[in-house]
VOGU-3710 file (C-alpha; in Angstrom, 3 decimals, decimal comma):
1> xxxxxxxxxx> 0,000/0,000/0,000  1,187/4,123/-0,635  2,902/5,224/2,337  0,209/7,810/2,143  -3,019/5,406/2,742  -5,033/6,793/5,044  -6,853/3,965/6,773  -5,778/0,934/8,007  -6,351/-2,849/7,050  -8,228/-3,736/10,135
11> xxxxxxxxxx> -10,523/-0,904/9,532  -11,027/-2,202/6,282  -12,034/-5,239/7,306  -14,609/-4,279/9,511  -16,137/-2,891/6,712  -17,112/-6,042/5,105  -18,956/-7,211/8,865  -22,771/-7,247/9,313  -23,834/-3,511/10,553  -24,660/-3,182/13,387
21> xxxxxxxxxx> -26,363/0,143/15,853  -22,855/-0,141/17,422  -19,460/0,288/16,408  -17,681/-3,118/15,207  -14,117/-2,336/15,965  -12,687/-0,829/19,700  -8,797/0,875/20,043  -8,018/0,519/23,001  -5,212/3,614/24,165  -4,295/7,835/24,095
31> xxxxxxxxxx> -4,398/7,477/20,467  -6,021/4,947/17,072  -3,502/3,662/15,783  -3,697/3,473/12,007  -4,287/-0,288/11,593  -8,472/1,448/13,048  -8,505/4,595/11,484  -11,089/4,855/8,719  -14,777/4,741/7,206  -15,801/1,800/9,455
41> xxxxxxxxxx> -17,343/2,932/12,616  -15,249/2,285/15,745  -15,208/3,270/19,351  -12,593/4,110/21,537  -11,396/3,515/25,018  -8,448/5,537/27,179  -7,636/3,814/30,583  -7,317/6,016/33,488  -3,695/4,907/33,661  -1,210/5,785/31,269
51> xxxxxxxxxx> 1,826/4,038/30,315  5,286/5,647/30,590  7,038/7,502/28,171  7,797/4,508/26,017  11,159/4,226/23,155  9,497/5,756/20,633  8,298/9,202/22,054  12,005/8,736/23,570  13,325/8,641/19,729  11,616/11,678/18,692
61> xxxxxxxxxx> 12,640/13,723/21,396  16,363/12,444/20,548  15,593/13,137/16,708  14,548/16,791/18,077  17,350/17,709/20,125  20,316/16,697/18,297  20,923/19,412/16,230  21,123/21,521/19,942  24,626/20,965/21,484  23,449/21,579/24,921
71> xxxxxxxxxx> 20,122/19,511/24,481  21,270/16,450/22,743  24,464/15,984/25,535  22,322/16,245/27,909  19,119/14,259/26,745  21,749/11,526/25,618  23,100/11,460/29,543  20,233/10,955/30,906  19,085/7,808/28,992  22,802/6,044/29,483
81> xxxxxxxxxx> 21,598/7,312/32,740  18,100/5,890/32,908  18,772/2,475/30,957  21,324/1,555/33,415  19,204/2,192/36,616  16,698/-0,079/34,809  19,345/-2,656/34,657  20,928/-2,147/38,113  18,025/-1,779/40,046  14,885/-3,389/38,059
91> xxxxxxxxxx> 11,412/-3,747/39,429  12,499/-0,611/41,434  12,332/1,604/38,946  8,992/0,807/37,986  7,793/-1,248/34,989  8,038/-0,721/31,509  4,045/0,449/30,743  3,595/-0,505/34,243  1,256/-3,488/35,419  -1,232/-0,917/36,376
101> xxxxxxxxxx> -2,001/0,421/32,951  -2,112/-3,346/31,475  -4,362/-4,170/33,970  -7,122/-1,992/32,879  -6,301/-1,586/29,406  -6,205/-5,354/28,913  -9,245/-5,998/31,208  -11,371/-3,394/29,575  -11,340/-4,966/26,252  -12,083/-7,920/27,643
111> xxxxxxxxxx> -15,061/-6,989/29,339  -16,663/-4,885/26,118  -15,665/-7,768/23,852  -17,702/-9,922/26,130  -20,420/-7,738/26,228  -23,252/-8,655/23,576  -23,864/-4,981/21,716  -20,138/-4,446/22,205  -17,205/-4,746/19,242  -16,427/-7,787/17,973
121> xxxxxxxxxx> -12,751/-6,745/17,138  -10,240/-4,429/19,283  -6,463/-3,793/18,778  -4,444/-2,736/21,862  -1,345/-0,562/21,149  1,453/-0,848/23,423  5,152/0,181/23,361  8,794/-0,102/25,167  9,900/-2,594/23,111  12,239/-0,979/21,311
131> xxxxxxxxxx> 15,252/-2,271/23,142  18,855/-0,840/21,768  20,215/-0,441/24,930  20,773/-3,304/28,249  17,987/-4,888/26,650  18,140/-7,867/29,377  16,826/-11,713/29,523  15,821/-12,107/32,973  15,653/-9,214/35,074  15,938/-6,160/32,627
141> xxxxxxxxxx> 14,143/-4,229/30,842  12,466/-6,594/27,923  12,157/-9,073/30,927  9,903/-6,921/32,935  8,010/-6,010/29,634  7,315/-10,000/28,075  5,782/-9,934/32,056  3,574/-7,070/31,657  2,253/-8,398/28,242  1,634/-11,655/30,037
151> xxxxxxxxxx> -0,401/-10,308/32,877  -1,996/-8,219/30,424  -3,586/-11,230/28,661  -4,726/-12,987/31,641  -6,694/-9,879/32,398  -8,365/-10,066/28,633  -8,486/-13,881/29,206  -10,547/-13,319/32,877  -12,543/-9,938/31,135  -13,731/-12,237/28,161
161> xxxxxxxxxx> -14,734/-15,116/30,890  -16,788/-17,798/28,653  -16,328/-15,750/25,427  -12,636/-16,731/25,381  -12,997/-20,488/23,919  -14,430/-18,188/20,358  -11,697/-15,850/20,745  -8,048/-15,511/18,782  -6,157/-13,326/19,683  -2,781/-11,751/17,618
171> xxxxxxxxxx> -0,013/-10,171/19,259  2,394/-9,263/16,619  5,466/-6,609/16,528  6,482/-4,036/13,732  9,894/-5,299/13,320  12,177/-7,774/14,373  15,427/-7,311/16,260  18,811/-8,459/15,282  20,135/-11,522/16,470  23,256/-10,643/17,817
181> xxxxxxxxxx> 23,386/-7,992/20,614  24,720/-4,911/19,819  27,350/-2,631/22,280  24,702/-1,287/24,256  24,181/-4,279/25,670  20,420/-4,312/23,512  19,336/-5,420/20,022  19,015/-2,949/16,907  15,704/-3,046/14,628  15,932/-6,780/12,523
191> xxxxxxxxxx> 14,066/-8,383/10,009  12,587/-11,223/10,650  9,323/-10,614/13,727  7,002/-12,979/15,396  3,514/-13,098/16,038  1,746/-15,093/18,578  -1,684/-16,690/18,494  -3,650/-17,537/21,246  -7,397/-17,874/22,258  -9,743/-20,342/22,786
201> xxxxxxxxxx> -10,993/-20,628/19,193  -7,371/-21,439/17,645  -5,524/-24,737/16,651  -2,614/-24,066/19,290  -0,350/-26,175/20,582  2,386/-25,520/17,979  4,625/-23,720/15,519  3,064/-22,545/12,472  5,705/-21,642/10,466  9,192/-23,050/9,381
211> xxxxxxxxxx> 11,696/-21,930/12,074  14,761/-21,130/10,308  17,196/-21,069/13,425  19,702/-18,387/14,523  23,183/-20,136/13,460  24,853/-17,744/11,499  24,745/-19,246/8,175  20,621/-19,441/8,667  20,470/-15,492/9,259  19,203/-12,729/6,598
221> xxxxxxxxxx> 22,413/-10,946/5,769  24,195/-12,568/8,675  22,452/-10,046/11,442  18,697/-10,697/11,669  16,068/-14,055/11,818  15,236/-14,950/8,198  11,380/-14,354/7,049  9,847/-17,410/6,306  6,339/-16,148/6,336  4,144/-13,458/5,340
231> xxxxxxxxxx> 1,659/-11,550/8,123  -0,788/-11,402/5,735  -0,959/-14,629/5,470  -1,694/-15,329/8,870  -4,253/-12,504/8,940  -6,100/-13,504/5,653  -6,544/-16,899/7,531  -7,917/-15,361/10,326  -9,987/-13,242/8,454  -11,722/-15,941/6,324
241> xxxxxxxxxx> -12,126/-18,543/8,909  -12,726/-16,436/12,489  -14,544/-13,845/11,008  -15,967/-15,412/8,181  -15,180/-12,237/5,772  -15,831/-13,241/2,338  -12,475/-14,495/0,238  -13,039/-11,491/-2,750  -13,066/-8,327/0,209  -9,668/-10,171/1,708
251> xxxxxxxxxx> -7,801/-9,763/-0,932  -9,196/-6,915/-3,446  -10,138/-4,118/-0,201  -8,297/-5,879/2,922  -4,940/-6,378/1,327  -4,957/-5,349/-2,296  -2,172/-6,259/-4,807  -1,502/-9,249/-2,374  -2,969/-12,308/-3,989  0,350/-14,282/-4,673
261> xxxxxxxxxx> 0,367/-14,310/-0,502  -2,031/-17,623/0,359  -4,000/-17,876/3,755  -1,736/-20,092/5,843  -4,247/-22,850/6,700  -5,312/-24,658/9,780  -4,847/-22,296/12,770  -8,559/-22,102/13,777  -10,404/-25,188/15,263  -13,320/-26,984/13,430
//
């Protein structure tokens, strides 16, 4: 798609559900991300908690002050600064997000997805996962984060109570990391990503796709996991068989110009 689409394939697909008085489609955060913006009709939800100040509001500010010789010292000292507490002193410093905000932001959708005039389909936004810097496995920052997302499931898990053995849910990154840590003791943006499916109404149990491994000679230009599958075609199968969107608004309005990527079969029960 143009870099300059203006609405985003999830909205898209809504379009093609059964109308309804209420809106389809819930975001679920301080802002809709584009994957909900659009024509079809969608509500929103803002928990009373807000995350922290998460990598990528951290990047723009950097972006903005490093033309400024004063600023961009200083700004740079205080994240060595602040990644290295994180590291040294953990849970201490507070969460990533925070358990808090996951909490109700999870549990929310939950509890209107459960709800019988509520959406049928919400997308949670959440960031901090940009880790370039003491990106850590057990106790740092990444660490802390994989827990928060965790928690934050079991609380969409508990809010959609008997409605979770229909549900899938898709928790899927931008971008991969690279494979190798960098100097900062973190990871740098990569290619290959991941997505994880879970919910009472998929075919779990298992992985979907070929895992191409991380020894050296398996990785995409020597630095990053190799792609071996298309998202779409995970969210085409989804599509078709969860949602029961018809095959011909997939592929011309959903994902256009995309037909030589197939559904990936088999991940929803029968």
């Amino acid at each position: 798609m143009p870099n300059s689409t203006a609405d985003g394939w999830l909205n898209r697909a809504l379009a093609a559900l059964p109308q309804r008085e209420t809106p389809s489609g819930l975001s679920v955060g301080a802002n809709v991300p584009l994957i909900m913006r659009g024509n079809a009709r969608y509500t929103t939800y803002a928990p009373q908690v807000l995350p922290a100040a998460g990598a990528d509001f951290l990047n723009r500010i950097e972006a903005m002050y490093q033309q400024d010789p004063v600023l961009a010292k200083t700004f740079a000292e205080a994240q060595r600064s602040r990644a290295m507490k994180a590291e040294v002193l953990g849970a201490r410093t507070g969460r990533i997000g925070g358990d808090a905000y996951f909490k109700e932001a999870f549990g929310a959708a939950g509890k209107l997805l459960a709800d019988p005039a509520g959406p049928r389909v919400a997308i949670l936004d959440t960031d901090g996962w940009d880790t370039h810097a003491y990106q850590g496995t057990t106790g740092g920052p990444l660490a802390r984060q994989l827990a928060n997302l965790a928690f934050g499931l079991e609380q969409l898990r508990d809010g959609l109570a008997e409605n979770w053995r229909d549900s899938v849910v898709v928790v899927v990154t931008e971008f991969g990391r690279t494979a190798a840590m960098n100097g900062s003791n973190g990871t740098d943006h990569g290619t290959g990503a991941l997505a994880l499916l879970l919910g009472g109404a998929v075919r779990g149990g298992r992985v979907a796709t070929p895992w191409p491994g991380l020894a050296t000679r398996h990785l995409f230009d020597g630095r990053d996991l190799a792609p071996t599958t298309d998202i779409r075609a995970i969210l085409k199968s989804l599509l078709r068989d969860h949602l029961q969107l018809p095959e011909r608004h997939i592929e011309e309005q959903v994902f256009p110009d995309s037909r030589a990527v197939a559904g990936l079969p088999g991940l929803i029960r029968t």
